[in-house]
VEXKE-7974 format. One record per residue: y, z negated, x negated of N, C-alpha, C in turn. Coordinates in steps of 0.05 Angstrom, whole numbers, padded with zeros to 5 digits, always signed. Layout:
N
YZXYZXYZX
...
//
This chain:
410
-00452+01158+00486-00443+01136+00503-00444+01110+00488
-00421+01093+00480-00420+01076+00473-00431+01048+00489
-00449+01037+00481-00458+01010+00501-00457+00994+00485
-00437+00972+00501-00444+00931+00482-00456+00937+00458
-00457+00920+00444-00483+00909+00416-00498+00897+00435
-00497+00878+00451-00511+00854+00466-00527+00878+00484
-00516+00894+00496-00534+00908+00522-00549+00938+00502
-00536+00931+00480-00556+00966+00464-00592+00943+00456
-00575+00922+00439-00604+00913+00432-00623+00902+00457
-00607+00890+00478-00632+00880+00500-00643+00914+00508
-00634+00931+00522-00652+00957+00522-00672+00963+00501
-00668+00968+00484-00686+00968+00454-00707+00950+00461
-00697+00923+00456-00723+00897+00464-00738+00906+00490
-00729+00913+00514-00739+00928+00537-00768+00959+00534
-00748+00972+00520-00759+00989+00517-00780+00989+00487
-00795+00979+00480-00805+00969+00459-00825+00983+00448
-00826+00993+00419-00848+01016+00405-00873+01004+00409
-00887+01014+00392-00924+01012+00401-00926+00985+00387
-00914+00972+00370-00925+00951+00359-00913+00922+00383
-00889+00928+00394-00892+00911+00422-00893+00925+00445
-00909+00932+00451-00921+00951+00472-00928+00925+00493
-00937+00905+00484-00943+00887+00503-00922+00873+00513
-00902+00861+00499-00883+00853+00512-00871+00879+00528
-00870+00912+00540-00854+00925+00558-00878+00923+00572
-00895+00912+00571-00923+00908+00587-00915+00889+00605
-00909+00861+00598-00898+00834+00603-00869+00839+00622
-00851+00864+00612-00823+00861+00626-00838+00873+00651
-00855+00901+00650-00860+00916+00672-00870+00889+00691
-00884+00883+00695-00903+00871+00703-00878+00851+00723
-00859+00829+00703-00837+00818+00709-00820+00836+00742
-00812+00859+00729-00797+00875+00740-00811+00883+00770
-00834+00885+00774-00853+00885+00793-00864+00872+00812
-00857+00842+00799-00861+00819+00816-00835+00821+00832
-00820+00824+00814-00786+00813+00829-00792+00840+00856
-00797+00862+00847-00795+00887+00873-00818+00882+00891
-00839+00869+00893-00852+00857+00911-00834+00840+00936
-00826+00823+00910-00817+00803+00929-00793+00803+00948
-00775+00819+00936-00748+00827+00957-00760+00847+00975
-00779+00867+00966-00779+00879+00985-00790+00861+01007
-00818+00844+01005-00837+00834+01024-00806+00812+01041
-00789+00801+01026-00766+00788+01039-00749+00798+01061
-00751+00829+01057-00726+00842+01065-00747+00854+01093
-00765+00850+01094-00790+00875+01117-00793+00834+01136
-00794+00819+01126-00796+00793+01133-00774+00793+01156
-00745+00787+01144-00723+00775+01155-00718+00806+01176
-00727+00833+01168-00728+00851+01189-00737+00855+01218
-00757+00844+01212-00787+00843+01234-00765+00811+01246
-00766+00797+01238-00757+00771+01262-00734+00776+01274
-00710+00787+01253-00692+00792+01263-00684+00825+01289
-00706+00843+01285-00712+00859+01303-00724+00852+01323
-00751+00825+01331-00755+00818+01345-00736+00796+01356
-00726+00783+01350-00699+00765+01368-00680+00781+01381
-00670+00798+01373-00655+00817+01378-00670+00831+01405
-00691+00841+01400-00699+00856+01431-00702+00832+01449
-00714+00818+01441-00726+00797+01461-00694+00786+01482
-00676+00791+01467-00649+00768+01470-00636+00793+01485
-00637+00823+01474-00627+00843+01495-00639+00848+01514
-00669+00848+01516-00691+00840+01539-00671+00823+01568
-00671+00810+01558-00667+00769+01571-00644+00783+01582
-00619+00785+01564-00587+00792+01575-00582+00821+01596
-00604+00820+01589-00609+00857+01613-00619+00854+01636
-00642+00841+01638-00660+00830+01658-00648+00808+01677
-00635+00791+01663-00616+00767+01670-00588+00768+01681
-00579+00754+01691-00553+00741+01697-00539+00726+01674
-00519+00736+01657-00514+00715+01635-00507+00680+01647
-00484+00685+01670-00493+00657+01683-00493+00658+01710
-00512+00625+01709-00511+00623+01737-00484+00599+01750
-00483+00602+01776-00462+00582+01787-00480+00573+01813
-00477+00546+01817-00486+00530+01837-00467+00511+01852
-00460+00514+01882-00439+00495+01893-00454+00482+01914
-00447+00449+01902-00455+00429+01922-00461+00433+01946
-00438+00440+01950-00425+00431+01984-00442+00466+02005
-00457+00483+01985-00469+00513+01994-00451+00522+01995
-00459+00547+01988-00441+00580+01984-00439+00588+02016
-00419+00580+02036-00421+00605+02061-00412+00621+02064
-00392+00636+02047-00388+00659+02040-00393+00663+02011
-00407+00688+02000-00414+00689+01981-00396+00714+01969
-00379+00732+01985-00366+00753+01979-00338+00740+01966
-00332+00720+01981-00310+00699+01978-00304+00695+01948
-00336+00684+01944-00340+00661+01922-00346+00681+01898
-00347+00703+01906-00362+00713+01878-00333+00741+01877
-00314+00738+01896-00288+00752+01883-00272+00729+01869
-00279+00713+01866-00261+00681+01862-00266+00679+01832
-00301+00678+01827-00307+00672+01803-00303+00701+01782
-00305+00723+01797-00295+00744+01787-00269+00761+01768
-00256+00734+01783-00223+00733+01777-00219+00721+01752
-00236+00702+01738-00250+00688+01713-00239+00704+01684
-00229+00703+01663-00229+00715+01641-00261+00733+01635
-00257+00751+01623-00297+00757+01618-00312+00765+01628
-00305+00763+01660-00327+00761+01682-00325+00786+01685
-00343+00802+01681-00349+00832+01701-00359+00842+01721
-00378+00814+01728-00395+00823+01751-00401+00796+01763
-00410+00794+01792-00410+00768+01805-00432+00781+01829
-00451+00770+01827-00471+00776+01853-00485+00752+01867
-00495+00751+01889-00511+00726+01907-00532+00735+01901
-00548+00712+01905-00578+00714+01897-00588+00679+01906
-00620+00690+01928-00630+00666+01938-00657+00663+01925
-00665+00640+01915-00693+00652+01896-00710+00637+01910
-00738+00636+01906-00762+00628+01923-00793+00639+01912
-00811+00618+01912-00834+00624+01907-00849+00637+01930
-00875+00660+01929-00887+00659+01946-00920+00672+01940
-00933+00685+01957-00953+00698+01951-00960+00710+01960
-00967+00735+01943-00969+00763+01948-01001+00766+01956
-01004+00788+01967-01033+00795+01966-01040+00830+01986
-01051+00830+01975-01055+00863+01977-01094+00874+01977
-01092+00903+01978-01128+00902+01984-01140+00898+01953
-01130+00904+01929-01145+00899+01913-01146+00866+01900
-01114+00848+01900-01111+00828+01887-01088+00806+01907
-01093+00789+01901-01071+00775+01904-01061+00754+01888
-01030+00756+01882-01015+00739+01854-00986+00722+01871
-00988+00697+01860-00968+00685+01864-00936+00697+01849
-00911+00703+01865-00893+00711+01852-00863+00700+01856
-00845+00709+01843-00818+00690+01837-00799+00714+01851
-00797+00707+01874-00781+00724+01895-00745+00727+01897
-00740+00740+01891-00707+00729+01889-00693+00754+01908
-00672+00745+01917-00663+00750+01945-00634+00765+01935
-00632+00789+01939-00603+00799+01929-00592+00817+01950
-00566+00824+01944-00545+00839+01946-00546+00871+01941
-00575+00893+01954-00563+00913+01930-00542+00925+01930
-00515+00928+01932-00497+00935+01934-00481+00925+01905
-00486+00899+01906-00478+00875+01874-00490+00875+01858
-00519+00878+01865-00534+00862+01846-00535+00879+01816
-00528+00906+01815-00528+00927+01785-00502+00912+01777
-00486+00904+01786-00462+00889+01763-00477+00867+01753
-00488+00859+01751-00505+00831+01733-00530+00840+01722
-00542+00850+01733-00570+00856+01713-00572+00889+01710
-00596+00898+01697-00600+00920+01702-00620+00937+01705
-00627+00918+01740-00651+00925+01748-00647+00963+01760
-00625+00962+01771-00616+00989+01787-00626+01009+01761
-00616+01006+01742-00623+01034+01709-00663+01028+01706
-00664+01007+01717-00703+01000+01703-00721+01007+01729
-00699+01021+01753-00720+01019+01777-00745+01053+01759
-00771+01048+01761-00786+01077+01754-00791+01091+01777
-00800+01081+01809-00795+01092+01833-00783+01075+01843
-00771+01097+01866-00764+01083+01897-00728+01079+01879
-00718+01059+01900-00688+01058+01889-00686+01020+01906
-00659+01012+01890-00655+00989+01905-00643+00989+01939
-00631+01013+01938-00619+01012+01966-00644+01012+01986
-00662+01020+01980-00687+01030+02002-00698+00998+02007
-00678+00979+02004-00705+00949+02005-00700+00945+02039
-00680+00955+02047-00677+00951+02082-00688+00972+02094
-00698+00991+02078-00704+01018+02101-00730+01022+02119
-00745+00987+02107-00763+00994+02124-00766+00977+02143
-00748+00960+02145-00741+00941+02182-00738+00961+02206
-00758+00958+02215-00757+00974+02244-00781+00999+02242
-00796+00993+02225-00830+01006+02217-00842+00998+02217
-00846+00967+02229-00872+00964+02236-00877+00941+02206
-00849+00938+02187-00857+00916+02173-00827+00899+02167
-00826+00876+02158-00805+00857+02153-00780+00864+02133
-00780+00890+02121-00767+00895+02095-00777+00900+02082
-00759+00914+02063-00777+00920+02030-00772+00909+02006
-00798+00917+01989-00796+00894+01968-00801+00904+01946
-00776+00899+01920-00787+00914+01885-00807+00904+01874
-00826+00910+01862-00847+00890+01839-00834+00914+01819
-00851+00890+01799-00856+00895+01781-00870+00917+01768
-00876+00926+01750-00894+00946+01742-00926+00930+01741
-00921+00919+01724-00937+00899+01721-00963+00881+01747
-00947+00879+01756-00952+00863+01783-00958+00884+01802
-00947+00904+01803-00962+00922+01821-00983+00931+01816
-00985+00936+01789-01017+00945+01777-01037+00924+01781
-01018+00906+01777-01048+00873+01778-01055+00880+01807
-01029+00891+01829-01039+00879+01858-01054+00912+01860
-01053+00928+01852-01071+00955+01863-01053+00967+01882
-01023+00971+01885-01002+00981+01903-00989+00999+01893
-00979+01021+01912-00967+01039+01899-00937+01045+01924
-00917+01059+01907-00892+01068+01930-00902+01077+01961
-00892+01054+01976-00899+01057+02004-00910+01039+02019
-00930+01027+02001-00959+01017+02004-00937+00986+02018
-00962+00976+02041-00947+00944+02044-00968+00928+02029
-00950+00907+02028-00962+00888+02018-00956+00857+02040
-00971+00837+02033-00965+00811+02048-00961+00788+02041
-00941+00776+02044-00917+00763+02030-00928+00732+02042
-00932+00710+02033-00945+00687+02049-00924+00654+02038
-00901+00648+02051-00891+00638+02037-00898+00604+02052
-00881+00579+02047-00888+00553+02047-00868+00549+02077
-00853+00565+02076-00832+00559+02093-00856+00571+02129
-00857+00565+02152-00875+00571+02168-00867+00558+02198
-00886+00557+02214-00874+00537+02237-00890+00518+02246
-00885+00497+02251-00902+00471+02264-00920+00479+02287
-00941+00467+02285-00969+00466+02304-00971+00448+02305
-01000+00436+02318-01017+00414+02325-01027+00408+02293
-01041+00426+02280-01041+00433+02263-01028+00424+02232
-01004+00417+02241-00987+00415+02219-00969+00443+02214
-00957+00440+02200-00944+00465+02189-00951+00487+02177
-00957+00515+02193-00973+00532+02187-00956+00559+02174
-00961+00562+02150-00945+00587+02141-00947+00610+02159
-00922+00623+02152-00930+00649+02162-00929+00683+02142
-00941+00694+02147-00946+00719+02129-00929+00740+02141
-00913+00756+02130-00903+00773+02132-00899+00792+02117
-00913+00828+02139-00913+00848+02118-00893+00859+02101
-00890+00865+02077-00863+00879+02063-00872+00903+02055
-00850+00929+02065-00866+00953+02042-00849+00953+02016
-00868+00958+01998-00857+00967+01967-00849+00991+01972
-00807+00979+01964-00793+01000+01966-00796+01013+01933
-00806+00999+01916-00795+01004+01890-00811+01000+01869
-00804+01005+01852-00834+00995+01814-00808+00998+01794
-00804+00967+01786-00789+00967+01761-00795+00959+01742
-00782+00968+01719-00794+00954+01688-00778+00944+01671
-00764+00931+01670-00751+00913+01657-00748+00899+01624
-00779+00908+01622-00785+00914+01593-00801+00881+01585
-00790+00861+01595-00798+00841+01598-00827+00829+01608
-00856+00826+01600-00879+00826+01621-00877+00800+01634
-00868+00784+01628-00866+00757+01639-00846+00763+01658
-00830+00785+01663-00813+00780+01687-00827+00812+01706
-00839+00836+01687-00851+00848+01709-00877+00849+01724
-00884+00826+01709-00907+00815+01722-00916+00794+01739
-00888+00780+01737-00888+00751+01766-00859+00759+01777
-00850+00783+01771-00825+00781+01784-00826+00804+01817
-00814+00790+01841-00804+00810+01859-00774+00807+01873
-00763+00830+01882-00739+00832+01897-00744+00835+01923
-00719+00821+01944-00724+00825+01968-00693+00832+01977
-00681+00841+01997-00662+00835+02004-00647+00812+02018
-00616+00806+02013-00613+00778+02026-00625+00772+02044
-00625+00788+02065-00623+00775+02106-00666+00772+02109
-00676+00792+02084-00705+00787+02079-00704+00753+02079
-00702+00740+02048-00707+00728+02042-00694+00705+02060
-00668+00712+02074-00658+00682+02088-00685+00679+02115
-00685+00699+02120-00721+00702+02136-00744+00686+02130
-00747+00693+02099-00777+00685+02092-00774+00655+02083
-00745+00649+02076-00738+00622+02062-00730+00603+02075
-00721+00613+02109-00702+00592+02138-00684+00577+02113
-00665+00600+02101-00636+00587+02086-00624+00600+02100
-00598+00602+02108-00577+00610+02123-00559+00611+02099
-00546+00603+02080-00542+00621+02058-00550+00623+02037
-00530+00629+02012-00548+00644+01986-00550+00608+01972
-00564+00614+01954-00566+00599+01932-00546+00589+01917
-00536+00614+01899-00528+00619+01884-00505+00635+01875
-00490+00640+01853-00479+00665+01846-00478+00672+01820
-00493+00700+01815-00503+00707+01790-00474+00721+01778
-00468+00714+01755-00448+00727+01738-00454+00743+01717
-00432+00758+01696-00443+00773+01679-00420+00780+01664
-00419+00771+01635-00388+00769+01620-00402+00796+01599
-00369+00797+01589-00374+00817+01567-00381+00813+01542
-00378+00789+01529-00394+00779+01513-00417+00754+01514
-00438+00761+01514-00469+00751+01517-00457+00723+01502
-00449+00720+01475-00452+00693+01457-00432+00675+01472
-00405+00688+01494-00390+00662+01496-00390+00667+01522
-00420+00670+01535-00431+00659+01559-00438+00623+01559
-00434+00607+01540-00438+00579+01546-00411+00579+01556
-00391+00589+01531-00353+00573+01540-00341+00588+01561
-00352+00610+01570-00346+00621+01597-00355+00598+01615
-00377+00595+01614-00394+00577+01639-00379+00550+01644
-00367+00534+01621-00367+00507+01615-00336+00510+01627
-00319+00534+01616-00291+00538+01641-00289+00540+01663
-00306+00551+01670-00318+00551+01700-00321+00527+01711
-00338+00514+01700-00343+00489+01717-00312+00469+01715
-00301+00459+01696-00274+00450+01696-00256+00455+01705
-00261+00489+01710-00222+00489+01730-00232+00489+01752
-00263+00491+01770-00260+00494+01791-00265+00469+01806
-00280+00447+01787-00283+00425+01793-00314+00409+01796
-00314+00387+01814-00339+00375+01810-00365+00390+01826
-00349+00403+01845-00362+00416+01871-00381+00438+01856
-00373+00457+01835-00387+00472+01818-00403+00467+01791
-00424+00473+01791-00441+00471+01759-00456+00490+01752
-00452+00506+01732-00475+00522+01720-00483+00515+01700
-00504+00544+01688-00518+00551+01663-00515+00575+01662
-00532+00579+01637-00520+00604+01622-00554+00611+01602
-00549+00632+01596-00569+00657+01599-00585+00640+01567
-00569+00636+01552-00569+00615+01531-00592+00592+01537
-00578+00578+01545-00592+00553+01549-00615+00548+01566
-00617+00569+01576-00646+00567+01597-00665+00586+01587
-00657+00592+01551-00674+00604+01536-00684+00590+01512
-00668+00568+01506-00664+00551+01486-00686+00550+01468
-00711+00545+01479-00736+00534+01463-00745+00557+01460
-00742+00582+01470-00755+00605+01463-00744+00616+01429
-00711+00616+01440-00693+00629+01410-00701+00607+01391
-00700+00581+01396-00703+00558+01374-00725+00562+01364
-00748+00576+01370-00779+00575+01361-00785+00597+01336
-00761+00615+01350-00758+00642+01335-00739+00636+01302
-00732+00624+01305-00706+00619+01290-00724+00605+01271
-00739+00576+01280-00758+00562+01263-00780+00579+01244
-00788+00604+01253-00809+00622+01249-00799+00635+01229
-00766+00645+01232-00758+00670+01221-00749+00643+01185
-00741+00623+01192-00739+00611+01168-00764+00601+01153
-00784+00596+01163-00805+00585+01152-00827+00613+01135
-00819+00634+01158-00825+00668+01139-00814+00670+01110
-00789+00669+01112-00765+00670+01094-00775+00651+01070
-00779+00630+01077-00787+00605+01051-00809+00620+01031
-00828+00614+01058-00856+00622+01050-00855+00640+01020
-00845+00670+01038-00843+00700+01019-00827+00700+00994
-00803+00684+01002-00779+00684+00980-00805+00666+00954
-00824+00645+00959-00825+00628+00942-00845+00652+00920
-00844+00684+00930-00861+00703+00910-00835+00712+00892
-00809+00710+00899-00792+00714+00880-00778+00699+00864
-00795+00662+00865-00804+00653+00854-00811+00659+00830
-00839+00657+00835-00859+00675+00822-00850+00693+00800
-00841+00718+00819-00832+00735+00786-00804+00716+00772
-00793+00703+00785-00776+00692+00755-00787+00680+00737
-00810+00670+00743-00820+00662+00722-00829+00674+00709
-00843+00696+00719-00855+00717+00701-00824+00721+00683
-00800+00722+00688-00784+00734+00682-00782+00713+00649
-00781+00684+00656-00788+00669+00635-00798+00669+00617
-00830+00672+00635-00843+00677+00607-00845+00700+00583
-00838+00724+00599-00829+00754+00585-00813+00740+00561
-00780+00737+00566-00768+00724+00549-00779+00709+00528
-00785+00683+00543-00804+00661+00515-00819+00674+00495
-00830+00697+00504-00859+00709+00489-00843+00728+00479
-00811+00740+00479-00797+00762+00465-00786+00752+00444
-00773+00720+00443-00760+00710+00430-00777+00701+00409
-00809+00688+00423-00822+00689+00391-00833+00714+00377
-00831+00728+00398-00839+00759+00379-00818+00773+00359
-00791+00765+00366-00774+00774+00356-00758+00758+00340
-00765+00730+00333-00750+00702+00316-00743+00720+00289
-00757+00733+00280-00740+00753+00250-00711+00762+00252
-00722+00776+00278-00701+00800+00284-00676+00781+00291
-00687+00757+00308-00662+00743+00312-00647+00734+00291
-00661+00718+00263-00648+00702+00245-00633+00725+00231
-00650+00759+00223-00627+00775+00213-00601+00783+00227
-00600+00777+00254-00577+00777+00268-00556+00765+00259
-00569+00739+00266-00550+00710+00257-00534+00713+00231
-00553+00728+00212-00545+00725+00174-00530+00745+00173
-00524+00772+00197-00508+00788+00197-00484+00789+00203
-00481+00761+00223-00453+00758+00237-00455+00756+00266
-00481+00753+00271-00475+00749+00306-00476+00724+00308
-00459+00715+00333-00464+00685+00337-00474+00676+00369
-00479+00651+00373-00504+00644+00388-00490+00652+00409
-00468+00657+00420-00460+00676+00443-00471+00692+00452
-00464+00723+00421-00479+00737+00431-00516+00750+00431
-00531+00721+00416-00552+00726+00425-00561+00720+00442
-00555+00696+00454-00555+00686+00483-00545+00712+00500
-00533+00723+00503-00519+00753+00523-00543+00768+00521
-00558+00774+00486-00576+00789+00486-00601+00786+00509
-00613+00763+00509-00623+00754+00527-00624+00756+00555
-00601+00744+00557-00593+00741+00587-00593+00775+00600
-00580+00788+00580-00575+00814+00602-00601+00831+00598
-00620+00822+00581-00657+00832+00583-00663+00823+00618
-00652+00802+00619-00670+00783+00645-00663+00793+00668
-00630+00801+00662-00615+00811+00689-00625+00844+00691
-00628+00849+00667-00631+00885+00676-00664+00881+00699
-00682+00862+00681-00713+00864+00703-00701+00861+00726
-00692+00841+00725-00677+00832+00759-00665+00853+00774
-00644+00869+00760-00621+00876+00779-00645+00905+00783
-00658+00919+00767-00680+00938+00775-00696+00926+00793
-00714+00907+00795-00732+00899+00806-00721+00898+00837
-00694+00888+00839-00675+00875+00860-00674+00900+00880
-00660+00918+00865-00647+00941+00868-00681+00960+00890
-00698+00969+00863-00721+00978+00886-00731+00965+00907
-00741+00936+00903-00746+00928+00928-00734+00925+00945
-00704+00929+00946-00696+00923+00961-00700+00950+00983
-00694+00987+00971-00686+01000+00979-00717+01009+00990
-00740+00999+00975-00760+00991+00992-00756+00980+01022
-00758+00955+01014-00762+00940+01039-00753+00960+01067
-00723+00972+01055-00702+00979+01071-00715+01007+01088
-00722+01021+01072-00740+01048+01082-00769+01039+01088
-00784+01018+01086-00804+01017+01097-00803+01005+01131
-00781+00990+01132-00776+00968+01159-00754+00991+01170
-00758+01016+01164-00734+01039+01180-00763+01059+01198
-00783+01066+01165-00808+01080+01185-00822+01069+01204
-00835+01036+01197-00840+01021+01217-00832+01021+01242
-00800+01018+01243-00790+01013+01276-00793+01042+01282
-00782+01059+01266-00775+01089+01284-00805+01100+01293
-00822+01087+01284-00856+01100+01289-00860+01081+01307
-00861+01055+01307-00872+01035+01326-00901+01037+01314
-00901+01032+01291-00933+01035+01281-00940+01011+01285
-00928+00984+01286-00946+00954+01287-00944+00949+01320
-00973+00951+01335-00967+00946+01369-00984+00916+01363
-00974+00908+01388-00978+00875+01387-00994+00877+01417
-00998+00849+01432-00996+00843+01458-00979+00839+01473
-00973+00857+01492-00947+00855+01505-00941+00830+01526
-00974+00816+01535-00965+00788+01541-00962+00767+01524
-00968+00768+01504-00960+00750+01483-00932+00749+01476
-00921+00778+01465-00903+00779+01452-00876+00787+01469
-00885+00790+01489-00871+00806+01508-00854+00828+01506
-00862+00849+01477-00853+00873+01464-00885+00887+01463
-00889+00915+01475-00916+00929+01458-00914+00933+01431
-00888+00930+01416-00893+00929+01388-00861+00914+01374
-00875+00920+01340-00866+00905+01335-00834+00915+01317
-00814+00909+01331-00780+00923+01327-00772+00915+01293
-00765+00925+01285-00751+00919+01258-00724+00928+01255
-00708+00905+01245-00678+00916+01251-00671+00898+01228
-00659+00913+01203-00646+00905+01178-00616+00897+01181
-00610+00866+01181-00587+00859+01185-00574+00856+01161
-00548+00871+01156-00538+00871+01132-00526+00852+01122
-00524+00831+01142-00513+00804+01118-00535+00793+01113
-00561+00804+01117-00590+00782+01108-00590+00803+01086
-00588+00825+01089-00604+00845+01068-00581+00840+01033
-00561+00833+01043-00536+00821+01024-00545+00800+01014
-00548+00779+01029-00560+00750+01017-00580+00760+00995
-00610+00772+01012-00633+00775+00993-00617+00788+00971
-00608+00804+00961-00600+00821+00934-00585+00796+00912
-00567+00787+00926-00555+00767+00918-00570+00748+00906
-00593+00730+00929-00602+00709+00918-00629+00723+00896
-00635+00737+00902-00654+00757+00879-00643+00748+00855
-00618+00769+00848-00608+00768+00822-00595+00746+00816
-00586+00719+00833-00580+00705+00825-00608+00682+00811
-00628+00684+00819-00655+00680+00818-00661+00686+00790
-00657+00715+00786-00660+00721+00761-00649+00714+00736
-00625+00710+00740-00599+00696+00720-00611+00674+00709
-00613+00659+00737-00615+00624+00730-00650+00624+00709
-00667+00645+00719-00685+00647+00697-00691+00649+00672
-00670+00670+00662-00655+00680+00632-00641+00647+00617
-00633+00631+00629-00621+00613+00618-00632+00591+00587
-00654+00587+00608-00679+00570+00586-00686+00584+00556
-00699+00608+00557-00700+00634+00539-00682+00634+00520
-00660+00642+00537-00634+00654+00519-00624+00633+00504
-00617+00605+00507-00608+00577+00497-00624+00577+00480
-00658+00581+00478-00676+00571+00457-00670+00593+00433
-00669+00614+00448-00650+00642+00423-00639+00630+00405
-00609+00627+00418-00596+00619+00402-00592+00599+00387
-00615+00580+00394-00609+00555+00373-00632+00563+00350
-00635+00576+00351-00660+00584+00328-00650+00591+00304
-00657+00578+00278-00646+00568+00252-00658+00591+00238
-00635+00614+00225-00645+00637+00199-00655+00626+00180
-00651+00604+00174-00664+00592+00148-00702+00584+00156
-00705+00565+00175-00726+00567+00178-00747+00596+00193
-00735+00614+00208-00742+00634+00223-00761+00651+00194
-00739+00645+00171-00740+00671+00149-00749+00653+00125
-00763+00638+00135-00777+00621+00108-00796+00635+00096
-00813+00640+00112-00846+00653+00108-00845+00678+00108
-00827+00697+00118-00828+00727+00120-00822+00733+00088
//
């Protein structure tokens, strides 16, 4: 196999007999740092980018991508939500009345974020109907005329906090009530748990419940909905869906979008996942230098070998090449394993779920890793380009190095 002059002798220099044994000491070592560091880069930008990713399919599952709000109240909501339906994008359009209240039951009682739906609509916008674990959504009316007010979904979460199980009632205590001497005295009304959902989310299955509309216009004295929850086919142009919305239909309508009422959460993530990135990248740093100094310490090991070059007919081109493609082979090896590292270690990670976290903290029991291939592209890239720009200093000092003085003393 015929190879370059420039790429036969950098291998040789690479691969080096027992009398420079320390400089293939110096490249290994080089070559090692660099596979550290892409890999620790590539398991980095995995882990954030696998956690944004669930968290954000979490949110768009659990959620309404947007919401719509009309001034003047929704009094038909079947109306309004075949209207906005009609919309480019739109796939789904449901009512929904929301409301705080408080729960309480024989073991606990928790304040919760009650929201008032349609089940008939409400699986076109979220996807609570696929996350119900018992009971079903249709069962939230089945229990008017038993002796309680309607039925009500929790959470997984929230049911365990309250000590309730399928069937069980619970007692619903909201702000809305009726005037006495007294003042205004709430009133409590029983609900049975038609249902236990999980959503995947703990911050939503743990303060979250469902009621049915004609429940909640009950517990809330609204006579109509709120709202109307939508749901496009693409999640990212849920803002310019929303923002058309409000313009052709006019002043009377305004929403939001699944986006922006997440803003400081994704922005925090984003701040984290770059400040990771700095941090780790600054170890591939690190090995360029190592990569430096390998070189510096080859070039004075080898100033003979270079000036007999020179007196043979090479010129500072190709000892400069000699160099450079020493620096790039550590690199593009070093690049190359860590990378396919990183890549198979952030594959056993997710598929095992070996890193578990706090699920109120993080609001995942563990921790997702998902290798995005235009990050995993960049890292390889900026690696070896990392490595290049290191070879430069080295290789220039190569070649300016004078046969006459190199070969004075030998």
């Amino acid at each position: 196999m015929n190879l370059p002059f420039e790429l036969h002798v950098a291998l040789r220099y690479l691969l080096a007999k027992r009398k420079q044994a320390f400089i293939s000491v110096i490249s290994f070592i080089s070559t090692l740092g660099v596979t550290v560091g892409v890999m620790a880069l590539v398991i980095a930008l995995a882990l954030m980018t696998g956690l944004q990713g669930e968290i954000r399919d979490r949110i768009v599952g659990a959620n309404p991508h947007i919401y719509v709000w009309k001034l003047s109240g929704i009094k038909d909501y079947r109306t309004e939500a075949a209207r906005l339906q009609r919309f480019p994008h739109v796939t789904g359009a449901a009512p929904a009345i929301l409301g705080k209240a408080l729960l309480s039951a024989a073991r606990s009682e928790d304040f919760v974020n009650l929201t008032g739906i349609d089940p008939a609509l409400e699986s076109r916008v979220t996807d609570l109907k696929a996350s119900m674990q018992q009971g079903s959504i249709e069962a939230l009316d089945d229990a008017i005329g038993e002796g309680t007010g309607g039925g009500i979904l929790l959470g997984k979460d929230l049911a365990a906090k309250l000590g309730v199980g399928l069937g069980d009632t619970v007692t619903v205590l909201t702000l809305n009530g009726t005037l006495s001497p007294m003042g205004l005295m709430p009133i409590s009304r029983p609900l049975r748990l038609a249902g236990i959902f999980s959503l995947g989310l703990y911050e939503l299955d743990s303060t979250t419940g469902f009621v049915s509309l004609a429940t909640a216009k009950r517990m809330f004295a609204k006579s109509e909905v709120d709202l109307i929850q939508l749901r496009v086919d693409d999640v990212y142009a849920a803002p310019r869906i929303a923002q058309t919305i409000s313009t052709e239909l006019g002043d009377q309508y305004f929403t939001d979008d699944w986006s922006a009422m997440n803003r400081s959460l994704f922005s925090a993530l984003w701040l984290e996942k770059m400040a990771i990135s700095l941090t780790i990248g600054l170890i591939v740093m690190v090995a360029a230098l190592n990569i430096v100094a390998s070189l510096i310490l080859l070039v004075m090991e080898k100033h003979r070998d270079i000036a007999i070059l020179k007196t043979m007919g090479a010129n500072a081109r190709s000892v400069t090449a000699i160099f450079m493609m020493q620096g790039l082979i550590i690199g593009v090896i070093g690049t190359t394993v860590g990378a396919a590292a990183g890549y198979g270690l952030s594959w056993v990670l997710d598929r095992y779920k070996l890193i578990r976290v706090p699920v109120d903290v993080y609001q995942v029991s563990h921790v997702p890793f998902h290798v995005d291939p235009i990050n995993f592209l960049m890292v390889i890239v900026a690696a070896v380009a990392v490595c290049f720009v290191a070879t430069i200093y080295p290789s220039r000092q190569a070649a300016r190095l004078d046969p006459a003085q190199a070969l004075r003393y030998e």
